[in-house]
Each structure stands twice: as C-alpha cells, then as structure tokens.
N, C-alpha and C positions, 0 to 999 in steps of 0.2 A: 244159145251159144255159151259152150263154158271156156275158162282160163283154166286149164290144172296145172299145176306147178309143182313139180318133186322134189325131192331133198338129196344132199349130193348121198346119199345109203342107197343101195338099191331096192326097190320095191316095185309094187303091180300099180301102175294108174289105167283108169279108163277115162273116157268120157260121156257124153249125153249121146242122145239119139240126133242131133243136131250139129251142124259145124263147130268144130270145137279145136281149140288151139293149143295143145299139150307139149309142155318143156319138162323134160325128165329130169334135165340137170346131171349128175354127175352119180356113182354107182351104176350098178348093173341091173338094170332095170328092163319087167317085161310092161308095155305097153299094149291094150286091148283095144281095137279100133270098133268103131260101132259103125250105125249108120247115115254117121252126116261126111262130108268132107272136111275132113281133119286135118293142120298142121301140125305134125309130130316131130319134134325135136331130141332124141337121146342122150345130146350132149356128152357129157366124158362115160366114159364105161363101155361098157361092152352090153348091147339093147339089142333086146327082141320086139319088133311088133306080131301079137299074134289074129288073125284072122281068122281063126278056125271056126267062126261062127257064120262065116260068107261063104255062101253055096253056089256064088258063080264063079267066073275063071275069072283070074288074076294075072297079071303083068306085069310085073315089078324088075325095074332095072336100078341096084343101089349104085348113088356114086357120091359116097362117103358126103363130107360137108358141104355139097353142091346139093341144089333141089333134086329128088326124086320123085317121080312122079309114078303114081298107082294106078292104072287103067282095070276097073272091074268091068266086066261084059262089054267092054268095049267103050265105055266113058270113063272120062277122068274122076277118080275115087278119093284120093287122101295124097298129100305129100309129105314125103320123109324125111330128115336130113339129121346124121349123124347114127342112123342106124345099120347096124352089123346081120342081125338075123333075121328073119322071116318064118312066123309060123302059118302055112295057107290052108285055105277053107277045103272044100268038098270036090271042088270043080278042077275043069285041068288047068291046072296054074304054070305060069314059065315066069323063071327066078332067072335074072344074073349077075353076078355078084361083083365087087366092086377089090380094090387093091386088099381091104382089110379081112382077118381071119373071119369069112363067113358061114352061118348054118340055115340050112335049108329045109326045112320039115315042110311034105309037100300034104301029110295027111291022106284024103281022097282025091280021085279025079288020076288023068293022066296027067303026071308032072313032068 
C-alpha cells in the first residue's frame, strides 16, 4: 500500500499495483489507476482519472465530493471523490456524470 500525495500544481500521479490511497490536492491533475483498490482523491482542480490500461467494463457514477464508487467487471474497483473526468479502458464502459463540467473519453468497448 502506497500514500501518494500531490502538490496543489497539476501533475500525473499513479500508484502501486496494490491498494493505494492518492490525494491529488489541488491543480489540475491526471490520476492513473492501477490494479489494487484505490482511494482517489482530486481535491480542488479540475481531475481526470485515467483507466485506459483496464480491459474490462467499467461503471462509474461521479457524484462530486461524496464517495463514488467504480465497479470493474462487476466488483467493487477504486473509489473516487472530487473527480470531474474519466478516462476508460477497452471494455464497454457506462459513465454518468455528476453537477460539475464533465469529460468522458470512453476509448474502446461499447460506451
């Protein structure tokens, strides 16, 4: 398990292959999720989490500073809070979005 901690600038954090607990802090930050169950934080800014390296189907319902929760192939995957966009993997993914300015990049799959 890692802590990653970001600076309020925006930049790219990841984490380990393991449960890992990522606070982006503040800037405009992309966030790369890996394969443990993740708390992902984006805090002020305008945040992407990007997925694009998951090749199952994704679930994702953001609802801004409340938990969100990421269901991959049908189990509970990572949760989000305070993120705006979604980059998804391969698979057919379904997004939906929350009050704030969202983007949706579905990649592959049926989105």
């Amino acid at each position: 398990m890692a802590y990653v901690t970001g600076t309020e600038y925006g930049e790219t954090l990841s984490g380990t292959h393991y449960d890992d607990v990522i606070i982006a802090n503040g800037g405009n930050d992309t966030i790369i999720s890996s394969n443990g169950l993740d708390y992902i934080d984006g805090g002020a800014g305008h945040d992407t989490v990007d997925y694009s390296s998951y090749r199952g189907a994704l679930s994702i319902t953001l609802t801004g500073s409340n938990v969100s929760r990421v269901i991959g192939n049908g189990i509970r995957s990572d949760w989000l809070v305070n993120i705006e966009n979604i980059t998804g993997g391969s698979g057919d993914d379904y997004f939906v979005g929350d009050a704030a300015n969202n983007t949706f990049r579905g990649n592959g799959g049926h989105d």
